[in-house]
GUSETI-718299 format. One record per residue (C-alpha): residue number from 1; x, y, z; residue in three letters. Coordinates in steps of 0.1 Angstrom, whole numbers, padded with zeros to 4 digits. Example, Ala and Ser with C-alpha at 12.3 -4.5 7.8 and 13.67 -1.06 7.14 Angstrom:
// GUSETI-718299
1  0123  -0045  0078  ALA $
2  0137  -0011  0071  SER $
END
This chain:
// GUSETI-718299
1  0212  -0203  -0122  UNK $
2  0204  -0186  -0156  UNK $
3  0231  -0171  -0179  UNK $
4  0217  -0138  -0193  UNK $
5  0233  -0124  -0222  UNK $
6  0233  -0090  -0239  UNK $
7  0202  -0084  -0252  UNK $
8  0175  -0063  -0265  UNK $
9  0132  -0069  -0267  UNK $
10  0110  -0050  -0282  UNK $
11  0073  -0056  -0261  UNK $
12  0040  -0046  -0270  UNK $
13  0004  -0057  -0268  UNK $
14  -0022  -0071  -0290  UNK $
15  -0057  -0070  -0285  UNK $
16  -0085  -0098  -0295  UNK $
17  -0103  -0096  -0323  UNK $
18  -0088  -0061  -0336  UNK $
19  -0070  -0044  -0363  UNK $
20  -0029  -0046  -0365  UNK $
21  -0017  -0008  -0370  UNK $
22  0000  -0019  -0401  UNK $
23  0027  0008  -0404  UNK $
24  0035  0009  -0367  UNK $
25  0044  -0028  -0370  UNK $
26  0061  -0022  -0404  UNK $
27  0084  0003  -0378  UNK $
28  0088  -0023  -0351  UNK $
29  0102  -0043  -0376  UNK $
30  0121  -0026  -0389  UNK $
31  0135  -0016  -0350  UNK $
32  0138  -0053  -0350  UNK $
33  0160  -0056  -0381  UNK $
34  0180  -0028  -0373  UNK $
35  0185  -0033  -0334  UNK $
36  0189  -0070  -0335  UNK $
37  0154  -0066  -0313  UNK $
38  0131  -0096  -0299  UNK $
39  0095  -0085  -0309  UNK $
40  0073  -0096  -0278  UNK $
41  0037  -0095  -0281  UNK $
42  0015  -0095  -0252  UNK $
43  -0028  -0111  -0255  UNK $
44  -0054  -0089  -0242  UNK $
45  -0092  -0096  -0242  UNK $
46  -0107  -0076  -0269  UNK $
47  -0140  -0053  -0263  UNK $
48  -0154  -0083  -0239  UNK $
49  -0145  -0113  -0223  UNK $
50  -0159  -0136  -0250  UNK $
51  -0130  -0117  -0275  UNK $
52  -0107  -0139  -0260  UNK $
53  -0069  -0142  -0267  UNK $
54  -0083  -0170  -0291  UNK $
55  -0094  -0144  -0313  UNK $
56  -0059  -0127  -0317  UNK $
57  -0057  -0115  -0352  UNK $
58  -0038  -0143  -0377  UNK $
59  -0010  -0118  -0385  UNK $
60  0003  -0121  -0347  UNK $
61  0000  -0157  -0346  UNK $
62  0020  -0169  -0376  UNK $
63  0045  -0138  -0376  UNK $
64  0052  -0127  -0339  UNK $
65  0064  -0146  -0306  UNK $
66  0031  -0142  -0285  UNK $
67  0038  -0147  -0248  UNK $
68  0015  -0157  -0228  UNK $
69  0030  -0165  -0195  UNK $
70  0060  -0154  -0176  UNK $
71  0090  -0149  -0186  UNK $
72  0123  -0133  -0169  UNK $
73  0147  -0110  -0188  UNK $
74  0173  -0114  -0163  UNK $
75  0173  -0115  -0125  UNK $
76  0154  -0084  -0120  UNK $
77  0128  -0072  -0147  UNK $
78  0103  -0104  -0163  UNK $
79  0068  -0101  -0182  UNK $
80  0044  -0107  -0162  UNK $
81  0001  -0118  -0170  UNK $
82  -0025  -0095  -0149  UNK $
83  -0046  -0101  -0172  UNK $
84  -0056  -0067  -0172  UNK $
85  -0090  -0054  -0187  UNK $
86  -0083  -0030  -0219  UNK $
87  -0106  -0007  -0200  UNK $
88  -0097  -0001  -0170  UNK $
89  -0083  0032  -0163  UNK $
90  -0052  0028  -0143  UNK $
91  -0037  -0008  -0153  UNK $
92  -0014  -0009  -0117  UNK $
93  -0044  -0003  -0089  UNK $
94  -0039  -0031  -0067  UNK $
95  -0004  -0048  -0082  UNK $
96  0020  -0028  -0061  UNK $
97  0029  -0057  -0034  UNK $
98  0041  -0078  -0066  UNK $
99  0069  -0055  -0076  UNK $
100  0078  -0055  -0044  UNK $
101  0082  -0097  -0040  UNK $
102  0096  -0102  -0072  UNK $
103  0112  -0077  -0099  UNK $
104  0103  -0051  -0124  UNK $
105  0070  -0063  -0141  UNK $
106  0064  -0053  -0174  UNK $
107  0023  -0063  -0180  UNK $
108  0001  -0060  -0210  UNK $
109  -0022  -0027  -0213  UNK $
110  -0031  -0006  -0244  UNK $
111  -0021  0020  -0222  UNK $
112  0018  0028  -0209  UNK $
113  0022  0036  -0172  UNK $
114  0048  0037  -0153  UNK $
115  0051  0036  -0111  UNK $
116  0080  0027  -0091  UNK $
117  0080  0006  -0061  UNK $
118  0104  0012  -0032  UNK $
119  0117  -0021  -0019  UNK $
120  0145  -0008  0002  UNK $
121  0163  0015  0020  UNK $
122  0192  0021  -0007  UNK $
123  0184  -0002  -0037  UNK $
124  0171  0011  -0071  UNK $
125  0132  0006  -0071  UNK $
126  0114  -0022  -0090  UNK $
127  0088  -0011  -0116  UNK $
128  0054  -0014  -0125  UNK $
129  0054  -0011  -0164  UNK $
130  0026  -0018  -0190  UNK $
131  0033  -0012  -0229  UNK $
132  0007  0002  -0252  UNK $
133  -0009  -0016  -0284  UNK $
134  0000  -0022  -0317  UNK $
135  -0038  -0024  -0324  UNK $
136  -0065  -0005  -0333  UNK $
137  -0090  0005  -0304  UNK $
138  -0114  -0023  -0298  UNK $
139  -0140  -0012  -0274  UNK $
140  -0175  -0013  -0267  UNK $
141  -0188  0023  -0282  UNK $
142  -0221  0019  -0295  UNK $
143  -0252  0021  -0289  UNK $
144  -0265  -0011  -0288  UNK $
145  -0244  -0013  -0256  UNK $
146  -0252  -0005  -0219  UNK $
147  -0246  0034  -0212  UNK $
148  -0217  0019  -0181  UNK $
149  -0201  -0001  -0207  UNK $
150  -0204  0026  -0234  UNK $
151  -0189  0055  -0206  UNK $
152  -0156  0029  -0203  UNK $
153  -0149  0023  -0239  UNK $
154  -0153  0059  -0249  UNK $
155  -0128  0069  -0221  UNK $
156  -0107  0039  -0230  UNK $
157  -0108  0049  -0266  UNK $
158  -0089  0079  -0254  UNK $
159  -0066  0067  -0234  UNK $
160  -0051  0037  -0260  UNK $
161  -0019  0045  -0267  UNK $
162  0001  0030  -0297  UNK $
163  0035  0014  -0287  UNK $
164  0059  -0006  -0268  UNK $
165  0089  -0008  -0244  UNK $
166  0122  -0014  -0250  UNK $
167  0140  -0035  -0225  UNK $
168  0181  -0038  -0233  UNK $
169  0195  -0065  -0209  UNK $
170  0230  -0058  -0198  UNK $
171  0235  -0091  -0182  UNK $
172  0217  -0111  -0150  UNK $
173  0217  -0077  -0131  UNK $
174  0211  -0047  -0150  UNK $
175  0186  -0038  -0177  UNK $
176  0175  -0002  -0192  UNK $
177  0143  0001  -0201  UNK $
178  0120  0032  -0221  UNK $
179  0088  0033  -0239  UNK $
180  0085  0042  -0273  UNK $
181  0049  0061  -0282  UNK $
182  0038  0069  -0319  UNK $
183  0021  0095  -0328  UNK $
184  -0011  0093  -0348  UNK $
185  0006  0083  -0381  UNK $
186  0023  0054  -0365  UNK $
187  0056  0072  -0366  UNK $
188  0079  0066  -0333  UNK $
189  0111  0075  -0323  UNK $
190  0138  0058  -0298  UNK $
191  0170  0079  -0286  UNK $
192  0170  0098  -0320  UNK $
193  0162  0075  -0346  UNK $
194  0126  0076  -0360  UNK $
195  0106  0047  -0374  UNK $
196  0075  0058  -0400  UNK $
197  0068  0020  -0411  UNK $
198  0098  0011  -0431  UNK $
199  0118  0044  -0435  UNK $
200  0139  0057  -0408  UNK $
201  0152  0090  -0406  UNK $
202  0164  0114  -0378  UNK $
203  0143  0129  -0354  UNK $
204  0144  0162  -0338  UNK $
205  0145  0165  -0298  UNK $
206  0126  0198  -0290  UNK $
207  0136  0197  -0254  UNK $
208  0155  0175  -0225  UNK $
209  0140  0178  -0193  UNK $
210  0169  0168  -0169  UNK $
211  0164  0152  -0132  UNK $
212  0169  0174  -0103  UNK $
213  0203  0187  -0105  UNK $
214  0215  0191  -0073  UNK $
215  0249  0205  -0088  UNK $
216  0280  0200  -0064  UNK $
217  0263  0170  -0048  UNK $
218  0255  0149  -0077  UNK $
219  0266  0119  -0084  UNK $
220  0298  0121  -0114  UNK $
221  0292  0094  -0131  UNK $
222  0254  0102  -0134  UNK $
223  0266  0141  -0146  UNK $
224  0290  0120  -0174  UNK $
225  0262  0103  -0189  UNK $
226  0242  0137  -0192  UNK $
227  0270  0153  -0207  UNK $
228  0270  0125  -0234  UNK $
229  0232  0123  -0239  UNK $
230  0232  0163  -0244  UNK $
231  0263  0158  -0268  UNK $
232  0243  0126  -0288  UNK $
233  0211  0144  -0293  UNK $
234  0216  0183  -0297  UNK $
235  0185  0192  -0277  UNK $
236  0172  0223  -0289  UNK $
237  0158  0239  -0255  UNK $
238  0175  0221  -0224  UNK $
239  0153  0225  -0191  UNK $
240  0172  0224  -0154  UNK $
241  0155  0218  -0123  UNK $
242  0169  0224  -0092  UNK $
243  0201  0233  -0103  UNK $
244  0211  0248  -0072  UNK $
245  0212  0224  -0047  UNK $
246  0217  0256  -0018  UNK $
247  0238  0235  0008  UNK $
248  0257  0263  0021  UNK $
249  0221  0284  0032  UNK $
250  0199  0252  0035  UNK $
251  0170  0263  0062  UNK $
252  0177  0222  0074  UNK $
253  0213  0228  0086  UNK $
254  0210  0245  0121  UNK $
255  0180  0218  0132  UNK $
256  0205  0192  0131  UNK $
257  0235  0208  0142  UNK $
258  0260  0178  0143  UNK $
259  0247  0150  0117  UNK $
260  0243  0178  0090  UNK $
261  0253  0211  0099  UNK $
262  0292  0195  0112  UNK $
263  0294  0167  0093  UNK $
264  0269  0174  0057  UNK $
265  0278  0210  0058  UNK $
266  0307  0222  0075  UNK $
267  0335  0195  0071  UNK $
268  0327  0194  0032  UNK $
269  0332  0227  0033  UNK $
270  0296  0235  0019  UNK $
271  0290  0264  0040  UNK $
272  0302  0293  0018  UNK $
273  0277  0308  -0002  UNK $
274  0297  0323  -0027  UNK $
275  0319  0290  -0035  UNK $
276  0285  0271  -0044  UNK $
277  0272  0301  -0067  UNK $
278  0312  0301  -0085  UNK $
279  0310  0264  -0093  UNK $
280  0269  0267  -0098  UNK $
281  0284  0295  -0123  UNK $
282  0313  0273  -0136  UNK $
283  0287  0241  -0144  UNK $
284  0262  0265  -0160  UNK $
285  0287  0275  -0186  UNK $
286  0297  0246  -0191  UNK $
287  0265  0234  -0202  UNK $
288  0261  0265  -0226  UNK $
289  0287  0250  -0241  UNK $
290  0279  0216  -0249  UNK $
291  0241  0229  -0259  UNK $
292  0264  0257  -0280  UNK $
293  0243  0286  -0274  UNK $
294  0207  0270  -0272  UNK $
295  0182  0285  -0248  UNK $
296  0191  0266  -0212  UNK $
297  0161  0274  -0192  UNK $
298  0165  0269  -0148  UNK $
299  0128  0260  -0136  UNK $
300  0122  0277  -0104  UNK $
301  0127  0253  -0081  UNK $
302  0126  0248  -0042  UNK $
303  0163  0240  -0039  UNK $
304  0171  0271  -0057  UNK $
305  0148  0292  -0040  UNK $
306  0168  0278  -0003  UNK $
307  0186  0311  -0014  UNK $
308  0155  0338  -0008  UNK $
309  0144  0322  0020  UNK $
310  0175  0327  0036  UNK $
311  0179  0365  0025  UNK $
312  0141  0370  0034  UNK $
313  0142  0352  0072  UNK $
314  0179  0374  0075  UNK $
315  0198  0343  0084  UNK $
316  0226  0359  0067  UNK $
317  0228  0388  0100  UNK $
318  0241  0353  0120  UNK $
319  0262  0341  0095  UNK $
320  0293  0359  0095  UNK $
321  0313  0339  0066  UNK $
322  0285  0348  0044  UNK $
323  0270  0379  0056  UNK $
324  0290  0405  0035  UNK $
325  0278  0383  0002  UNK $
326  0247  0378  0012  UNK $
327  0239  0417  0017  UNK $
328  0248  0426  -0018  UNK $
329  0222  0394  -0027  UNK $
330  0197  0410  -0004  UNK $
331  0198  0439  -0015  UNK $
332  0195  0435  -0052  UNK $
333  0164  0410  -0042  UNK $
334  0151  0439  -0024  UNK $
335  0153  0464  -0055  UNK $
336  0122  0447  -0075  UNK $
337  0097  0421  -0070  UNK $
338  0106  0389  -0088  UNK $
339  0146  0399  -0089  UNK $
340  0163  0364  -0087  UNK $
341  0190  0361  -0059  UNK $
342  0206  0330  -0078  UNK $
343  0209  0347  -0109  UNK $
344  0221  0378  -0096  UNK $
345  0249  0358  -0081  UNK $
346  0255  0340  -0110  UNK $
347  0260  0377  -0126  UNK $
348  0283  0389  -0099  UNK $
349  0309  0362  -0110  UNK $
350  0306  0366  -0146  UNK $
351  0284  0374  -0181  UNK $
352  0254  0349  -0180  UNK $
353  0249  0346  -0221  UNK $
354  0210  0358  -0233  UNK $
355  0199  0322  -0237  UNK $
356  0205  0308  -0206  UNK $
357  0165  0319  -0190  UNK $
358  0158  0320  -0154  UNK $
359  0119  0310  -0153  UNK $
360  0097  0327  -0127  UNK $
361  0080  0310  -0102  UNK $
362  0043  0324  -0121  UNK $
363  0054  0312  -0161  UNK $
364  0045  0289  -0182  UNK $
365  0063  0275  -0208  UNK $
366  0046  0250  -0230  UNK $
367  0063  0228  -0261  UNK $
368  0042  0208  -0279  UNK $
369  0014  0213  -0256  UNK $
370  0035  0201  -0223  UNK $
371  0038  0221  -0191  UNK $
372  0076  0226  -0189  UNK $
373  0079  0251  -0169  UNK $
374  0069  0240  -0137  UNK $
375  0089  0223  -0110  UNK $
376  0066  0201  -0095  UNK $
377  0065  0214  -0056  UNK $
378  0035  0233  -0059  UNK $
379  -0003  0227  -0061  UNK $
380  -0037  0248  -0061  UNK $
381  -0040  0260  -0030  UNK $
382  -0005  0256  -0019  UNK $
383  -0010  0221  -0022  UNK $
384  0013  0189  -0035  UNK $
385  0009  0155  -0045  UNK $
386  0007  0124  -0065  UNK $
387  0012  0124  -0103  UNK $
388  -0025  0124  -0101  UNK $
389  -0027  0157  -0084  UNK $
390  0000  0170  -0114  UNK $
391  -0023  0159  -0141  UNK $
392  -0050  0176  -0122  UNK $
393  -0027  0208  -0121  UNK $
394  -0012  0206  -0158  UNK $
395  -0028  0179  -0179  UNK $
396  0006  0175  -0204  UNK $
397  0034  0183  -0183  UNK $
398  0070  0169  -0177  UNK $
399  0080  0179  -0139  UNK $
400  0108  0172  -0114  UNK $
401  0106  0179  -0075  UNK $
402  0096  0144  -0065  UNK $
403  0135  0121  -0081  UNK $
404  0112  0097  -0095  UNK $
405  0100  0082  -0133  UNK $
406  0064  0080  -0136  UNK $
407  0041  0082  -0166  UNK $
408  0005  0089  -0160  UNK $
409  -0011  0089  -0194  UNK $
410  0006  0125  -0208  UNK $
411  0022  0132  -0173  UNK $
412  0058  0124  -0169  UNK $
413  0077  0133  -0142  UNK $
414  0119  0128  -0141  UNK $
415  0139  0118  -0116  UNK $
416  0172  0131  -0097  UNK $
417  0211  0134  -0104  UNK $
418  0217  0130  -0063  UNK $
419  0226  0098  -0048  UNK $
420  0195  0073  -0047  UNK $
421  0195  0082  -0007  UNK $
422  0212  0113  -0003  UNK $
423  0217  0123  0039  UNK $
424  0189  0137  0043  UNK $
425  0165  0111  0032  UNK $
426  0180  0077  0056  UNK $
427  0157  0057  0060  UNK $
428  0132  0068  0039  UNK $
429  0123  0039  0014  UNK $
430  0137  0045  -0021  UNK $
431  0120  0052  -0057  UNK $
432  0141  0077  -0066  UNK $
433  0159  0072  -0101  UNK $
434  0181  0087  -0122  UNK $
435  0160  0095  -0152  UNK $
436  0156  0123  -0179  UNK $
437  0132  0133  -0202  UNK $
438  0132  0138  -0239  UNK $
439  0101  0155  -0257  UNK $
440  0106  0144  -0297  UNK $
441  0093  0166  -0326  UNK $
442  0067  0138  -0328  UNK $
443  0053  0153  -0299  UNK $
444  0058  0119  -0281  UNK $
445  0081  0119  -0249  UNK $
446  0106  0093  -0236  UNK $
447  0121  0087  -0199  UNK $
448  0158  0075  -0201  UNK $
449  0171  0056  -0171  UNK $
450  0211  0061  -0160  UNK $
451  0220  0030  -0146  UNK $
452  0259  0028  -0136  UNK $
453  0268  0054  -0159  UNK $
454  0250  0042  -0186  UNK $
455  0215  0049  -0203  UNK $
456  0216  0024  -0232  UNK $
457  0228  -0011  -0244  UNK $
END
């Protein structure tokens, strides 16, 4: 069996017969220099099937390690050749059944995409992953081509995406993986550090867009490693979905009176309304601290919103542990429209500082042109759905609701702080992760995997 070392690989794609981005390269290589980084470069055809991998630009061939077949990382991520067309608008359609046989699959496309694949009923999905280009775009644009082929390569022109993955190999078992995207100068940043060709400086993270919270049902070791990613990069907005996980008035509890409501609820002692809110209150300082006074903003969220539906069916008139809480709750909801039963709890236990923000269900809140202020749960027409359906909805967005990474050209959605399988969800197969989102002052975002406690080499 193979021996997999520590390691790290920098992969990105190339395509025939086009341009190098010279300063993005100049910053890969200096990543390279500076991360004791493997610079992979992946062969595409170029605007047609005759601009074969033949016609790769010299510079690759006499400077960079071009692979063209497989190769394994370790045990459970390898590089694997599709053969994907630059064009085609979605590089995974069809390629879900080989994650699933085999291991993550990291594939050249001059566009980065990102889809889990569940594989079991516990286990951490396998990934569908494709890298971006170090190239210029080489399509077919002009006029002395067909109006089909001219339609694909002026919607592929859009979609090209300059960039690469980094892949840090633990051992035979665990990697961490996360895409790094420049910006139209060629300037890209991984966990803090940005490359413009040569220089490096530091970079600035506008916001950090955590996975559903869940708080007093999270996992700790997940909730360490968030602690020290907040601490390492000084976020200057940090965005909380779900915070609440709403255990103790969960609408789910009385349909399944002994596996959840005896055994999830009551012998953990989840069932007091006020003990969740106090350590809900607790947490939330405690993040105000480590973000020292920076605007914490709590998305509304369906977990957190377990609370009104509870006040609004009256659940509370049958729940005699909580009832005398829960009137004071109702009644303040009752006051105004849009008075928050969570934060008004939050305020019965102690000051809640100006910037921590409670969002409404009806705001936006937009950073660098992406949608941050929405959970995820809801669609037009009080619909839901696929990524697809949320770049329908939002166009640039970063979302939660659904505990999984994805990347859909500018649509990112984060995963979860809650077991992988939490009770409630036996049986159902798993693509949940534990992943967070960073939006950089380049305007370029990055999702950063916790794997045992760790997000990095």
């Amino acid at each position: 069996m193979a021996t997999y070392r520590k390691k790290r690989y920098l992969i990105t794609s190339a395509q025939a017969a086009a341009s190098p981005y010279a300063n993005l390269l100049d910053g890969f290589q200096r990543y390279s220099k500076d991360n004791k980084a493997e610079i992979i470069v992946l062969p595409m055809i170029g605007n047609s099937a005759k601009e074969d991998v033949d016609k790769l630009h010299r510079l690759f061939k006499d400077h960079y390690d071009i692979e063209e077949g497989k190769r394994k990382l370790n045990n459970n991520i390898q590089v694997e050749q599709f053969n994907v067309r630059p064009y085609q608008i979605d590089p995974l359609v069809g390629l879900n059944r080989f994650a699933q046989r085999e291991t993550t699959l990291v594939f050249a496309s001059p566009k980065q995409r990102l889809k889990p694949v569940a594989h079991s009923n516990h286990k951490y999905p396998k990934f569908l992953v494709t890298t971006g280009a170090c190239t210029w775009p080489n399509y077919a644009t002009g006029m002395d081509q067909s109006a089909e082929r001219r339609r694909l390569g002026n919607i592929a022109k859009r979609d090209h995406v300059y960039g690469g993955l980094i892949v840090e190999v633990e051992g035979a078992e665990i990697f961490h993986m996360r895409h790094i995207r420049a910006d139209t100068d060629g300037k890209f940043v991984d966990l803090g550090v940005k490359y413009d060709g040569k220089k490096v400086s530091s970079a600035r993270l506008e916001a950090m867009v955590l996975g559903d919270y869940h708080h007093g049902v999270n996992l700790d070791d997940v909730r360490e490693a968030t602690y020290e990613m907040i601490a390492e990069f000084e976020p200057k907005k940090l965005f909380l979905h779900d915070f609440m996980d709403g255990h103790s008035v969960s609408h789910h509890v009385d349909k399944r009176f002994i596996e959840v409501k005896l055994i999830q609820q009551m012998d953990k002692g989840h069932h007091i309304l006020e003990r969740e809110l106090r350590e809900g209150y607790d947490e939330l300082m405690f993040l105000n601290k480590l973000m020292k006074g920076k605007p914490i903003y709590l998305v509304a969220s369906n977990h957190d919103e377990f609370l009104n539906r509870y006040l609004n069916e009256g659940r509370f008139m049958w729940d005699p542990p909580n009832a005398r809480y829960a009137f004071e709750l109702a009644g303040y909801m009752a006051a105004k429209d849009y008075n928050n039963p969570m934060e008004a709890g939050f305020r019965k236990i102690g000051k809640v500082p100006d910037n921590i923000i409670f969002l409404r269900r009806d705001e936006d809140l937009k950073i660098r042109g992406f949608q941050l202020g929405a959970h995820g749960d809801k669609g037009p027409g009080d619909g839901r759905g696929s990524i697809t359906t949320k770049e329908n909805d939002w166009g640039k967005s970063i979302s939660g609701h659904c505990h999984k990474a994805q990347i859909l050209r500018n649509t990112y959605t984060v995963g979860t702080m809650l077991p992988l399988t939490p009770y409630y969800m036996r049986g159902w197969p798993s693509d949940s992760s534990h992943t967070h989102g960073l939006l950089w002052d380049t305007g370029t975002v990055q999702l950063v995997n916790i794997i045992d406690g760790k997000y990095r080499l």
